[in-house]
BATI-598431 format. One record per residue (C-alpha): residue in one letter; x, y, z. Coordinates in steps of 0.5 Angstrom, whole numbers. Example, Ala and Ser with C-alpha at 12.3 -4.5 7.8 and 13.67 -1.06 7.14 Angstrom:
2
<rec resn="A" px="25" py="-9" pz="16"/>
<rec resn="S" px="27" py="-2" pz="14"/>
***
This chain:
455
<rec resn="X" px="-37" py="-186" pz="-26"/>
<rec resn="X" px="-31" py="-191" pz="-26"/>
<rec resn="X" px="-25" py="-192" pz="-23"/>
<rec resn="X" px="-19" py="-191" pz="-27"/>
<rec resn="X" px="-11" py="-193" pz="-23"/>
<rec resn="X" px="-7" py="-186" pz="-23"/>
<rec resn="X" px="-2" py="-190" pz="-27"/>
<rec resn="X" px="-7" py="-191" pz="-32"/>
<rec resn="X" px="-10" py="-184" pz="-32"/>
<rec resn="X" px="-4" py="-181" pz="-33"/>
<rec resn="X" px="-3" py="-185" pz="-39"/>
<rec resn="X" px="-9" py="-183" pz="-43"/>
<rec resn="X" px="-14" py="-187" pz="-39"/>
<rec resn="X" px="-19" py="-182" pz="-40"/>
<rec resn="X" px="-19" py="-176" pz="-46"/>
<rec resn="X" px="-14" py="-170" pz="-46"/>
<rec resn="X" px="-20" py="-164" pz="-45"/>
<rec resn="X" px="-22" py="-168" pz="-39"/>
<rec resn="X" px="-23" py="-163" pz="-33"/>
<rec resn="X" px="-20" py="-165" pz="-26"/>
<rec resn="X" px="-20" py="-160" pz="-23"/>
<rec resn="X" px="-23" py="-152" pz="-22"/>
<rec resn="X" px="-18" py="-147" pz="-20"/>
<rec resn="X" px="-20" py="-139" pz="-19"/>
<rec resn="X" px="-26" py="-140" pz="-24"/>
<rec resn="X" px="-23" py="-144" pz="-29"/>
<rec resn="X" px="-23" py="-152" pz="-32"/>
<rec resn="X" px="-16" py="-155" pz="-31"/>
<rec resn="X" px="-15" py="-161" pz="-36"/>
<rec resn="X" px="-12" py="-168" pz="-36"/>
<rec resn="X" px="-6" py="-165" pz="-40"/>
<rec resn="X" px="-5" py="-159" pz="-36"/>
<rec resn="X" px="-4" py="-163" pz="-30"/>
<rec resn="X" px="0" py="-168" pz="-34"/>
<rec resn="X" px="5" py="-162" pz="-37"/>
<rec resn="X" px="5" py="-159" pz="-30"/>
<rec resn="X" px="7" py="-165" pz="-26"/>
<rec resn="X" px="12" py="-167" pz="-31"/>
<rec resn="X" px="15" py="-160" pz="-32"/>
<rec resn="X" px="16" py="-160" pz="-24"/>
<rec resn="X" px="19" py="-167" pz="-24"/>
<rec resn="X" px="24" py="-165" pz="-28"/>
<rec resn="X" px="26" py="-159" pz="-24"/>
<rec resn="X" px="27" py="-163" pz="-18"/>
<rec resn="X" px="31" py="-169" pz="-23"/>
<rec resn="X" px="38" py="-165" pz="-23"/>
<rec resn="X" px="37" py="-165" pz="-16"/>
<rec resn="X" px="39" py="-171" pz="-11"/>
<rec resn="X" px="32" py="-171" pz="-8"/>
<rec resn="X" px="30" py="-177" pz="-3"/>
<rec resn="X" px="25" py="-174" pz="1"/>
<rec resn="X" px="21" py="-169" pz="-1"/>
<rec resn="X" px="15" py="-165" pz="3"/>
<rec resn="X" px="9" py="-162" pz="0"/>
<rec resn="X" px="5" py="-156" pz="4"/>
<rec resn="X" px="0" py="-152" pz="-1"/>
<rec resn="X" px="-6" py="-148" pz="0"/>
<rec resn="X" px="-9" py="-150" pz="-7"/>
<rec resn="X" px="-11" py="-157" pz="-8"/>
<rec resn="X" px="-9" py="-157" pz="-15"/>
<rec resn="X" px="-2" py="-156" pz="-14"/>
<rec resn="X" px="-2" py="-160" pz="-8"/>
<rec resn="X" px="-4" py="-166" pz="-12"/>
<rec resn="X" px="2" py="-163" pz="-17"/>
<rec resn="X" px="8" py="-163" pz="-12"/>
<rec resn="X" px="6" py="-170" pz="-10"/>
<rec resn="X" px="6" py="-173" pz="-16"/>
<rec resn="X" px="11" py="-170" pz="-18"/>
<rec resn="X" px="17" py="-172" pz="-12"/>
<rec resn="X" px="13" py="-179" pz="-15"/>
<rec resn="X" px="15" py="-178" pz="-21"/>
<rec resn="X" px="22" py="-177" pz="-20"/>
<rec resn="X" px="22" py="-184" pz="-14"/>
<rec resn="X" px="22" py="-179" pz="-8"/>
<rec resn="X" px="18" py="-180" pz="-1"/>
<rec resn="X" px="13" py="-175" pz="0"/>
<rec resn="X" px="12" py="-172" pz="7"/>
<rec resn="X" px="5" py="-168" pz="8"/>
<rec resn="X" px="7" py="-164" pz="15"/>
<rec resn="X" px="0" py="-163" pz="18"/>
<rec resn="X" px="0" py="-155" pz="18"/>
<rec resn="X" px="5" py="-149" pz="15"/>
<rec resn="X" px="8" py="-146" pz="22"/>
<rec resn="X" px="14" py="-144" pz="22"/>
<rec resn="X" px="16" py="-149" pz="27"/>
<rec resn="X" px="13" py="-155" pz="24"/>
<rec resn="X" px="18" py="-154" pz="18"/>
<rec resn="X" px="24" py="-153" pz="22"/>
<rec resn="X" px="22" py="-159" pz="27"/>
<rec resn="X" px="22" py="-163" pz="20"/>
<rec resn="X" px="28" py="-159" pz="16"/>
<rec resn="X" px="33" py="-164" pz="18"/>
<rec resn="X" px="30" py="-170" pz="13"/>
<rec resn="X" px="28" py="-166" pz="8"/>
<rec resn="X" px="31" py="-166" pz="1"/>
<rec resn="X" px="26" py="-159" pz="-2"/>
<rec resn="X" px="20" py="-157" pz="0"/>
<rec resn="X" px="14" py="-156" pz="-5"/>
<rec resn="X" px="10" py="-149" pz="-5"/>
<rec resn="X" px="5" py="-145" pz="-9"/>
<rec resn="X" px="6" py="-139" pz="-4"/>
<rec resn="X" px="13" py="-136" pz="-3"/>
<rec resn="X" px="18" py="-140" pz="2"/>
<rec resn="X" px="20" py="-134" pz="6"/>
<rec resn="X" px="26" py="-137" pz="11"/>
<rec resn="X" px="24" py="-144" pz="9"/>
<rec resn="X" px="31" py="-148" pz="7"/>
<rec resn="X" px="31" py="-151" pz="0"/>
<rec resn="X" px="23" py="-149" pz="-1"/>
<rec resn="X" px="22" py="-149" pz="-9"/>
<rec resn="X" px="15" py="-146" pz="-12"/>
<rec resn="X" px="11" py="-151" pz="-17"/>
<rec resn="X" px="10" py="-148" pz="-24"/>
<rec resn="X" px="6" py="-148" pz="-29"/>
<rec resn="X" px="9" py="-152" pz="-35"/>
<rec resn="X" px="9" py="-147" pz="-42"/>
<rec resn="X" px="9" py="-154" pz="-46"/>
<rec resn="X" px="5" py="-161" pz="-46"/>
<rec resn="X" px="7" py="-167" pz="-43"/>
<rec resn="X" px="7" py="-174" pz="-47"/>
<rec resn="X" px="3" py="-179" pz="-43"/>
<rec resn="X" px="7" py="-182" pz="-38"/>
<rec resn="X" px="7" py="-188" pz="-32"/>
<rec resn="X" px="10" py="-188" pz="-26"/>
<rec resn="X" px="11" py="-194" pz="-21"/>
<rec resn="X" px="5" py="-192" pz="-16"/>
<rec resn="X" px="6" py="-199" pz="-11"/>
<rec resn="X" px="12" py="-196" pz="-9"/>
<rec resn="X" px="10" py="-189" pz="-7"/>
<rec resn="X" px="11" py="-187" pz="0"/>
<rec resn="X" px="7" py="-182" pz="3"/>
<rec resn="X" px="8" py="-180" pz="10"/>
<rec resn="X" px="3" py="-175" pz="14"/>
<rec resn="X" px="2" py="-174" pz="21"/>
<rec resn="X" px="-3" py="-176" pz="27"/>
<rec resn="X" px="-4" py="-174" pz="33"/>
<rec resn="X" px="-10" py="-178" pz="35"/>
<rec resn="X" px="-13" py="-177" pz="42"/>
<rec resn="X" px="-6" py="-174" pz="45"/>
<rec resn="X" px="-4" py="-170" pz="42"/>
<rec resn="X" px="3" py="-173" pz="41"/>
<rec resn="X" px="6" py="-173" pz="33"/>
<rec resn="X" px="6" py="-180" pz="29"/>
<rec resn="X" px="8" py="-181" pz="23"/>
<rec resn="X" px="4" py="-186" pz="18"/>
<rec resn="X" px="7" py="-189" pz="11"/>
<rec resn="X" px="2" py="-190" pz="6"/>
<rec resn="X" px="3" py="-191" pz="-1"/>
<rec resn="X" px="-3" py="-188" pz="-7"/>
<rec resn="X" px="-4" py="-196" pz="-8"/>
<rec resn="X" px="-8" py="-195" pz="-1"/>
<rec resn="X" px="-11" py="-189" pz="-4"/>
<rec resn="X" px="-14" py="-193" pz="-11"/>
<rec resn="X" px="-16" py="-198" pz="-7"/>
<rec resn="X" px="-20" py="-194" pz="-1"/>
<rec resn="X" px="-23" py="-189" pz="-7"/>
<rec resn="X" px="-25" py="-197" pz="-12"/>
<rec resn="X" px="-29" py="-198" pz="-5"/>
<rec resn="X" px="-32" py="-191" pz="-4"/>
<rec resn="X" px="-34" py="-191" pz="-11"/>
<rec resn="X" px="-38" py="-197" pz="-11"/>
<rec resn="X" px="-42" py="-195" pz="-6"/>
<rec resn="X" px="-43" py="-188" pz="-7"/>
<rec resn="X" px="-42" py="-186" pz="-14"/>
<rec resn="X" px="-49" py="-187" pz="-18"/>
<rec resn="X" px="-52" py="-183" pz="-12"/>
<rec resn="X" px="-46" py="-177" pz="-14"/>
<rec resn="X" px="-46" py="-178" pz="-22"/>
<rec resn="X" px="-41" py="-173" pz="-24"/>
<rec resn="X" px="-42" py="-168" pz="-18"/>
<rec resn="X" px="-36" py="-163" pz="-17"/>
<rec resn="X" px="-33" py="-164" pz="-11"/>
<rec resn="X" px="-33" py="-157" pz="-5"/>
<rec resn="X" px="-28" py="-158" pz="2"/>
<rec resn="X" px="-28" py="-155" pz="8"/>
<rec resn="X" px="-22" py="-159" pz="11"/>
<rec resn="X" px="-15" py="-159" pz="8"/>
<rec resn="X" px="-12" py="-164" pz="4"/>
<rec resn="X" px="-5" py="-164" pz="8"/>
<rec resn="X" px="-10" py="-169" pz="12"/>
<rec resn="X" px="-11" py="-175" pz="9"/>
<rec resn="X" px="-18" py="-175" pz="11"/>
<rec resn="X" px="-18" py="-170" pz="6"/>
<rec resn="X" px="-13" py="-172" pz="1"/>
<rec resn="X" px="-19" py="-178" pz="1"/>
<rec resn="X" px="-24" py="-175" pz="0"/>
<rec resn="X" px="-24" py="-168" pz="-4"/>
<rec resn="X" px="-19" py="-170" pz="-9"/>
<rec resn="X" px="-16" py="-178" pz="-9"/>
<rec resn="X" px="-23" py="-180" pz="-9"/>
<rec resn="X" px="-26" py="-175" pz="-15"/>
<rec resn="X" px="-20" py="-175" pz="-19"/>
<rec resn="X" px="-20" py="-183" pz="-20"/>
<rec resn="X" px="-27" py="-183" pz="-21"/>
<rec resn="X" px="-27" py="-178" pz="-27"/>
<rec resn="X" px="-30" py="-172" pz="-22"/>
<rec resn="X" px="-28" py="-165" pz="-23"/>
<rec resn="X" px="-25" py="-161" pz="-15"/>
<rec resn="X" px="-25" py="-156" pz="-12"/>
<rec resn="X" px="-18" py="-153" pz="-11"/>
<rec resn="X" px="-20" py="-148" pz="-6"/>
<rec resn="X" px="-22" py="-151" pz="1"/>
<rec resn="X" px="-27" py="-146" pz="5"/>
<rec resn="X" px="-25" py="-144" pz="11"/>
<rec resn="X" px="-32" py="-140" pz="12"/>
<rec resn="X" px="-39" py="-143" pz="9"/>
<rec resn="X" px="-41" py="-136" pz="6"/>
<rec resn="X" px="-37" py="-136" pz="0"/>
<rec resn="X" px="-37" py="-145" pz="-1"/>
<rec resn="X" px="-45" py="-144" pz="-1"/>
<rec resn="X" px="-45" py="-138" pz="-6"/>
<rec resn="X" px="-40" py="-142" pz="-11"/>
<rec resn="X" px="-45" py="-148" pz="-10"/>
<rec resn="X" px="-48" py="-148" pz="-18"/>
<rec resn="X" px="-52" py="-154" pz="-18"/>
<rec resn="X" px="-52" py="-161" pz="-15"/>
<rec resn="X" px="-44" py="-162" pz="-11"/>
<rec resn="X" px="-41" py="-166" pz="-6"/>
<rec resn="X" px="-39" py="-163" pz="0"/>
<rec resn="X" px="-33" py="-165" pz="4"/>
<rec resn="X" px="-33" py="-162" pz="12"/>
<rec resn="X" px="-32" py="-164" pz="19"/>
<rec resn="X" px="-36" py="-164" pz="25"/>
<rec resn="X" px="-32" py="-158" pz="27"/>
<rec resn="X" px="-34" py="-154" pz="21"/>
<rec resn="X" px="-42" py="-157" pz="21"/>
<rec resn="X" px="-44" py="-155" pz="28"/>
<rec resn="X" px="-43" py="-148" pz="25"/>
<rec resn="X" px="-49" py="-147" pz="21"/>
<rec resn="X" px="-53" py="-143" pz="25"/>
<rec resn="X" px="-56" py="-136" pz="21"/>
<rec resn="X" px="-55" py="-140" pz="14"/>
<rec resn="X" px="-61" py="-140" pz="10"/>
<rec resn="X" px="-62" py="-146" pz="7"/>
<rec resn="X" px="-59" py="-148" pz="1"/>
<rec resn="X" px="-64" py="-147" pz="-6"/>
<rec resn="X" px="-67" py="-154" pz="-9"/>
<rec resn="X" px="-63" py="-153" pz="-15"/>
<rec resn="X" px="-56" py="-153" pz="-12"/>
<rec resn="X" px="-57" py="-157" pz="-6"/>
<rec resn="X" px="-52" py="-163" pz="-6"/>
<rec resn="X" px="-52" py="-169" pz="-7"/>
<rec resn="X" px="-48" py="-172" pz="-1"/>
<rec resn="X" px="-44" py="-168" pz="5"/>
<rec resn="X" px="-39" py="-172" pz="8"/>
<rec resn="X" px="-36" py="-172" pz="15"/>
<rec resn="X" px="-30" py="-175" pz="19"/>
<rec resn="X" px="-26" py="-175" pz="24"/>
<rec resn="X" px="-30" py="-174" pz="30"/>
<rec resn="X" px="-37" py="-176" pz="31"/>
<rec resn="X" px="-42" py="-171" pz="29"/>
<rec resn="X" px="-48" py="-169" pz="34"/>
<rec resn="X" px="-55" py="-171" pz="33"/>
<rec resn="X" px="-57" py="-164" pz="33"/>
<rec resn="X" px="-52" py="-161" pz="27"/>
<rec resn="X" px="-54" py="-166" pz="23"/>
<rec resn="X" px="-61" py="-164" pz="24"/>
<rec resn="X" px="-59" py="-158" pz="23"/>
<rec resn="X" px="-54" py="-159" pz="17"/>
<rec resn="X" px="-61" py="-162" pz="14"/>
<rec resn="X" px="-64" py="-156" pz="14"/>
<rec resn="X" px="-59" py="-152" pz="10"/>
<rec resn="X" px="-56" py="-157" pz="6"/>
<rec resn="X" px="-63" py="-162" pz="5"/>
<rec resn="X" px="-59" py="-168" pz="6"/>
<rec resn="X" px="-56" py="-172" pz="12"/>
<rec resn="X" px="-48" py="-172" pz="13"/>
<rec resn="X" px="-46" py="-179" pz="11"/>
<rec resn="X" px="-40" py="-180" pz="17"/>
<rec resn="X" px="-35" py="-185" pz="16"/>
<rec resn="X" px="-30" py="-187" pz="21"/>
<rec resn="X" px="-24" py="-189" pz="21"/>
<rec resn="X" px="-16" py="-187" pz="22"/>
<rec resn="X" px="-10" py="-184" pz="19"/>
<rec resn="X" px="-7" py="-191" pz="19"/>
<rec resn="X" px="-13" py="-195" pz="16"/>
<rec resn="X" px="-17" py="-190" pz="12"/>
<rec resn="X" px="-24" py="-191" pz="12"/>
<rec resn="X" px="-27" py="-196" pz="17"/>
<rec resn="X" px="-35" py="-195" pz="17"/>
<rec resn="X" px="-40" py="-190" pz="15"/>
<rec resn="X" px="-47" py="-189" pz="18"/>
<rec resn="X" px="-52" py="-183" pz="15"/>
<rec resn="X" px="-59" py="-182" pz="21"/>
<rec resn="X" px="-60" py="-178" pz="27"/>
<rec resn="X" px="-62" py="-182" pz="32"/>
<rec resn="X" px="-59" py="-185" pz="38"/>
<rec resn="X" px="-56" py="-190" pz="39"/>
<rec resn="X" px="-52" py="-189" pz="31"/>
<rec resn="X" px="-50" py="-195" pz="30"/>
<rec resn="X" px="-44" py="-197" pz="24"/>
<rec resn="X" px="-44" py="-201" pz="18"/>
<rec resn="X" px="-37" py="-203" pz="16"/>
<rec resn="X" px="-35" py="-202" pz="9"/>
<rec resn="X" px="-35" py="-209" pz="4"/>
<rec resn="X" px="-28" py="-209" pz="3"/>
<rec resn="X" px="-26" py="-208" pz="12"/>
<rec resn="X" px="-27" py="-215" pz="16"/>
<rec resn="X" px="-29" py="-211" pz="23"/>
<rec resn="X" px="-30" py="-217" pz="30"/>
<rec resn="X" px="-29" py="-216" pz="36"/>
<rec resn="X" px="-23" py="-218" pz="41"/>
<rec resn="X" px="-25" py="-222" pz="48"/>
<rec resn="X" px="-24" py="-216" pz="51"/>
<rec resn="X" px="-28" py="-213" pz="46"/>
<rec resn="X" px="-23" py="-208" pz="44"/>
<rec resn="X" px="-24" py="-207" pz="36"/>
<rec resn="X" px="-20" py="-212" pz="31"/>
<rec resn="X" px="-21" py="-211" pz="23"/>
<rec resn="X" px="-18" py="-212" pz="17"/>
<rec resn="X" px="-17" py="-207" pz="11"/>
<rec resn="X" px="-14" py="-207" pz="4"/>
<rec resn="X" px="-13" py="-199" pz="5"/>
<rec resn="X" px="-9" py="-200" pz="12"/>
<rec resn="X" px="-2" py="-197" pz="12"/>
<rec resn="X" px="3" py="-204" pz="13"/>
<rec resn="X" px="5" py="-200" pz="19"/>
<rec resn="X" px="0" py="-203" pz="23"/>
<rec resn="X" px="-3" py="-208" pz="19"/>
<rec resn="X" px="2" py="-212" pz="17"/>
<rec resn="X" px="-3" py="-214" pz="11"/>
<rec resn="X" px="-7" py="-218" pz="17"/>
<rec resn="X" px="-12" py="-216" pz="23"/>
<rec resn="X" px="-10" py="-210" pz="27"/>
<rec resn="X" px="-12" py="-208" pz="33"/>
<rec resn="X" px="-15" py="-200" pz="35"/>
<rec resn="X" px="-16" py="-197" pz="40"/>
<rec resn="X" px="-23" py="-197" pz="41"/>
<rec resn="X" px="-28" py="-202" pz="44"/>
<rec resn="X" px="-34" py="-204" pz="40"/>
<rec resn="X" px="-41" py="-208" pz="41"/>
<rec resn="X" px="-44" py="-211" pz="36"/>
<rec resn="X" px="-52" py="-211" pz="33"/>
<rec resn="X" px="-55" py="-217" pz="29"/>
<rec resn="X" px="-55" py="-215" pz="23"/>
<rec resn="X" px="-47" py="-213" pz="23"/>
<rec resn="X" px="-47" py="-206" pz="25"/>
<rec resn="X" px="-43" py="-205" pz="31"/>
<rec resn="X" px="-43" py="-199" pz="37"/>
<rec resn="X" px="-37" py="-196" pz="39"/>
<rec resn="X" px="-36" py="-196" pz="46"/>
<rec resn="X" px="-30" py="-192" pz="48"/>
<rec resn="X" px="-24" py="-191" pz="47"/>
<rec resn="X" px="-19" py="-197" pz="51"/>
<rec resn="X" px="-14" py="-191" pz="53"/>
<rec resn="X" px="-19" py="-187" pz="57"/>
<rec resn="X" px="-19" py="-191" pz="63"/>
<rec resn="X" px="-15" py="-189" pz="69"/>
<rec resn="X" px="-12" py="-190" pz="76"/>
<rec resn="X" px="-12" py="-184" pz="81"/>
<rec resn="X" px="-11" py="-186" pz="88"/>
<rec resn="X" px="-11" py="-193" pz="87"/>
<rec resn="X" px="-19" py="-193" pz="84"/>
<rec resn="X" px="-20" py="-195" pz="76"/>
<rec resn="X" px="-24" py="-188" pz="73"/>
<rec resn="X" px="-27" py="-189" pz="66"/>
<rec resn="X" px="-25" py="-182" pz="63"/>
<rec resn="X" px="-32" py="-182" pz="58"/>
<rec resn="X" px="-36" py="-185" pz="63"/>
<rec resn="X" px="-34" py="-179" pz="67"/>
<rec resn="X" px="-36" py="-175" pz="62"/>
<rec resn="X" px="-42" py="-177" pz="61"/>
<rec resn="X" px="-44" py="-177" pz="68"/>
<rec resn="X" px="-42" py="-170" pz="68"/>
<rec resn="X" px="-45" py="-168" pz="62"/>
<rec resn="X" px="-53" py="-171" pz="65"/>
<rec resn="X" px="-52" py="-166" pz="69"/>
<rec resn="X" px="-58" py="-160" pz="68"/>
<rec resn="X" px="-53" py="-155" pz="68"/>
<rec resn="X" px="-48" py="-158" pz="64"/>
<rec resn="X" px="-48" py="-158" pz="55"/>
<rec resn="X" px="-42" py="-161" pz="54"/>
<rec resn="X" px="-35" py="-164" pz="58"/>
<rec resn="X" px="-28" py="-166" pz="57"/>
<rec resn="X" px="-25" py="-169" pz="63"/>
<rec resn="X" px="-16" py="-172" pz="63"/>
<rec resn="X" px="-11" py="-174" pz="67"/>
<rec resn="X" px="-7" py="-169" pz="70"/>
<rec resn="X" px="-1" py="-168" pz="75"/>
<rec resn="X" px="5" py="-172" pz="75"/>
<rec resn="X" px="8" py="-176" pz="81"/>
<rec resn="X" px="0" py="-176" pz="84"/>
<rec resn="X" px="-5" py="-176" pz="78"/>
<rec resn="X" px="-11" py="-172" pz="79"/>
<rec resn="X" px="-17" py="-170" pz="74"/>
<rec resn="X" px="-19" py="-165" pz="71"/>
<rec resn="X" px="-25" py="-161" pz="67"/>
<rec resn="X" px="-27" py="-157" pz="62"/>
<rec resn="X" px="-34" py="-156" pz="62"/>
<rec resn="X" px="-39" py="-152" pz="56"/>
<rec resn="X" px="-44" py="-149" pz="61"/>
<rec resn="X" px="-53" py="-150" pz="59"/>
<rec resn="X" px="-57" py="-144" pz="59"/>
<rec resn="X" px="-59" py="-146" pz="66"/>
<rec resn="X" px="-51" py="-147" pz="68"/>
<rec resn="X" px="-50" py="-141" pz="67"/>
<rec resn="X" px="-55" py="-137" pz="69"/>
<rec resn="X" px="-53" py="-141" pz="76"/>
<rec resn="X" px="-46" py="-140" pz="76"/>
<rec resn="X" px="-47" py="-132" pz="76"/>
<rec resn="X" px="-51" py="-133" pz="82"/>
<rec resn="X" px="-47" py="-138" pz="86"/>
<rec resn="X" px="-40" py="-136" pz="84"/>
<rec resn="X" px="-35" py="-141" pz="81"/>
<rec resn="X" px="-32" py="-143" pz="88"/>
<rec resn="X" px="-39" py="-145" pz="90"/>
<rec resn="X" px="-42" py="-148" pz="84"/>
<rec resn="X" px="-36" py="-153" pz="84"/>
<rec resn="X" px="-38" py="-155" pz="89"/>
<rec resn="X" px="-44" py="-156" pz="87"/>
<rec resn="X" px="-42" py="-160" pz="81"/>
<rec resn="X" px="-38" py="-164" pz="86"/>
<rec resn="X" px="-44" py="-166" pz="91"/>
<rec resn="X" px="-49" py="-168" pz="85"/>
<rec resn="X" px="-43" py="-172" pz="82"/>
<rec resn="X" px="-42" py="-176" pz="89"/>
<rec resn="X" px="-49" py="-180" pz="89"/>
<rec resn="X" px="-46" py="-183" pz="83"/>
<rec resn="X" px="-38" py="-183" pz="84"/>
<rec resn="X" px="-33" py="-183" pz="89"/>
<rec resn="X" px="-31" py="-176" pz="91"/>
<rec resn="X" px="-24" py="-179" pz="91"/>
<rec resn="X" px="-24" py="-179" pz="83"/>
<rec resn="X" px="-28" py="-172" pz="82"/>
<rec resn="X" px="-24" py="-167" pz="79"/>
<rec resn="X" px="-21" py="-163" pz="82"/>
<rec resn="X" px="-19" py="-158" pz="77"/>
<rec resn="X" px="-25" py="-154" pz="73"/>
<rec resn="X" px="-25" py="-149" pz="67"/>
<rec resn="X" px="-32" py="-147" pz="64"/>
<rec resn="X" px="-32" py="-145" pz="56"/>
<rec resn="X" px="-37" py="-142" pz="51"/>
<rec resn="X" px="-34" py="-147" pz="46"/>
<rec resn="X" px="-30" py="-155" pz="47"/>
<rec resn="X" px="-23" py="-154" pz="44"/>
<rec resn="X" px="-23" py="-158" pz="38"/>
<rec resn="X" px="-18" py="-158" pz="32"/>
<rec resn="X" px="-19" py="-158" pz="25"/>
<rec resn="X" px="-23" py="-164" pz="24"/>
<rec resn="X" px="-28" py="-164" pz="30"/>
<rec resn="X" px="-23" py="-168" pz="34"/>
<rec resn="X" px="-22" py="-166" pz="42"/>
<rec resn="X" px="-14" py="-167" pz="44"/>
<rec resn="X" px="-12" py="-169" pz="51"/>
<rec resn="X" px="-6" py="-164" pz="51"/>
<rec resn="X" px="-11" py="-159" pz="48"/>
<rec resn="X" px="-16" py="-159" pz="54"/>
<rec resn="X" px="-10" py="-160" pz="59"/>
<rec resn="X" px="-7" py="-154" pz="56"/>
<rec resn="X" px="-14" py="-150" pz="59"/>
<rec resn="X" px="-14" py="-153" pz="65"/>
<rec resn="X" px="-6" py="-151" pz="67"/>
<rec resn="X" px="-8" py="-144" pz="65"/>
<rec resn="X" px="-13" py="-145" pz="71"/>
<rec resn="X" px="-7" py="-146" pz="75"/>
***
């Protein structure tokens, strides 16, 4: 397959009949598309519209009311979710609200239609479309980043290269939401212009992606949602997929071992942000997993060893068209292949001493009692930590015996011969599952939130 710009697509690059998209069962054209986007386009021009936001469960008409507000040279804004709270926090800047579910209480909410016509072909300026989405990285704090779908092409050229002979002309499955722009890269910028049909639904449970699989496919997931195989038979050879593809957090070895055994194939990874895009992939189980940067991203490694990159999909926000500076330290193999290390933002002073919050965690995590663990920074006038630990079978087993006063304690000592007891926590919560979001990442205020519920 090959890359068509969305301006060109638009203009007839490729034939009316081409599908786009799969919505309940049914193709949808090229021109359906084009009607749709220019009826909706209308609508809004007798409107003054400066900034428009879009919130759909469908990723075909998500893909309409962005292009749509485009179209007329609005801003688009992706709020993360739909909680009313969410909107309300954002109501002041909006202009109209894009939905193809019922607004309710929302103000200025307009539903997308579907055009009773067809649409010329049409060209609209993409270089100046801005879209805003919404991260929170590790805290858990709201920040805005500018993207235009220029950034869009140029990440999707890239992918293409490196992956579409492997896809041919596989349809595309998700199971995150294209609100994100993990998902707006990956379940429908990336197939759009690369002539791939999509799926407008993204599952939220395996079971019904799995009995809608008809053939080979591309499976758009998160390490959230691969870690939750278990019980699922495997899937037939005639309708594994070709590739499935993970972001956001990295993916345990033992789910990709696992998603191998349902799937037939080993998740391809990438890393990167909601502000550079895609960074670097890896495909493999073993330990340590190193990264191969993509061929249009520079990466080098600061003094400090923090990482530095270069990339012709990052946001201007950050990048300045120049080298950017993330929030990662890395280490680089002989072959170009870089570890990542850490975050910079995870080492803190309590009571005087500098803690590394990751190394902590790995420390605790060496434990024989313990599976998994998250450790932050609490408390305001004198910092202390905290921890929220996913026991083992033995953990468990021994927690049950001692009790959770003493089997804190006890974690504490074994902790002491390596750590000074001044920097353990001081706080503990035990969980049958990590608090993650939605892509499989874990947030600090998420995992503070359960430690104050411990108070």
């Amino acid at each position: 397959m090959s890359i068509v710009s969305l301006s060109d697509l638009l203009a007839g690059a490729r034939p009316d009949t081409h599908c786009v998209a799969l919505k309940d069962h049914r193709q949808i054209t090229l021109a359906r598309l084009r009607a749709d986007v220019s009826h909706n386009a209308q609508r809004l021009s007798a409107r003054s519209i400066r900034h428009g936001a879009v919130v759909c469960e469908g990723g075909y008409w998500f893909l309409v009311g962005v292009l749509a507000l485009v179209k007329i040279g609005a801003d688009v804004i992706l709020p993360p979710n739909s909680r009313a709270g969410t909107l309300r926090g954002l109501a002041h800047e909006l202009d109209v609200l894009l939905t193809d579910s019922g607004v309710g209480e929302v103000a200025n909410g307009v539903v997308l239609e579907s055009s009773e016509t067809e649409a010329a072909p049409m060209r609209f300026d993409v270089a100046n479309s801005r879209i805003d989405f919404f991260t929170s990285g590790s805290t858990g704090e709201m920040k805005r980043v500018a993207k235009s779908l220029t950034l869009f092409e140029r990440e999707a050229a890239v992918l293409e290269q490196m992956w579409g002979a492997e896809l041919g002309d596989a349809p595309v499955f998700g199971t995150v939401t294209h609100q994100h722009v993990f998902g707006m890269t990956f379940r429908i910028m990336w197939p759009l212009l690369a002539g791939r049909p999509y799926h407008s639904e993204f599952h939220v449970a395996w079971e019904p992606l799995l009995a809608a699989l008809n053939g080979p496919a591309m499976i758009v997931s998160s390490p959230a949602q691969l870690t939750r195989l278990a019980g699922l038979a495997p899937v037939a050879p005639a309708n594994r997929p070709r590739i499935v593809v993970t972001g956001g957090a990295p993916l345990p070895p033992d789910a990709a071992i696992e998603a191998r055994e349902v799937f037939g194939c080993i998740p391809t990874e990438f890393f990167g942000s909601t502000e550079v895009g895609a960074v670097a992939w890896r495909r493999g189980v073993t330990q340590p997993a190193l990264w191969q940067p993509l061929p249009t991203v520079e990466v080098a490694s600061a003094a400090d060893g923090v990482l530095m990159l270069r990339s012709p999909h990052a946001s201007p926000d950050v990048s300045g068209d120049g080298w950017c500076e993330q929030s990662d330290r890395i280490s680089f193999a002989p072959d170009g292949r870089f570890l990542l290390e850490g975050r910079i933002d995870r080492v803190v002073k309590i009571e005087g001493k500098r803690v590394s919050l990751q190394r902590l965690e790995h420390e605790i995590a060496t434990l024989a009692w313990v599976e998994e663990a998250a450790v932050v920074r609490l408390g305001d006038r004198r910092a202390y930590l905290g921890a929220v630990v996913k026991l083992s079978a033995a953990g468990n087993t021994e927690i049950h015996r001692l009790g959770k006063f003493r089997f804190e304690r006890m974690l504490r000592r074994e902790l002491s011969l390596t750590e000074d007891l001044s920097v353990l926590p001081r706080r503990w919560r035990f969980v049958d599952s990590m608090p993650m979001d939605g892509l499989g990442k874990r947030r600090v205020s998420d995992v503070a939130a359960l430690l104050e519920r411990t108070a």
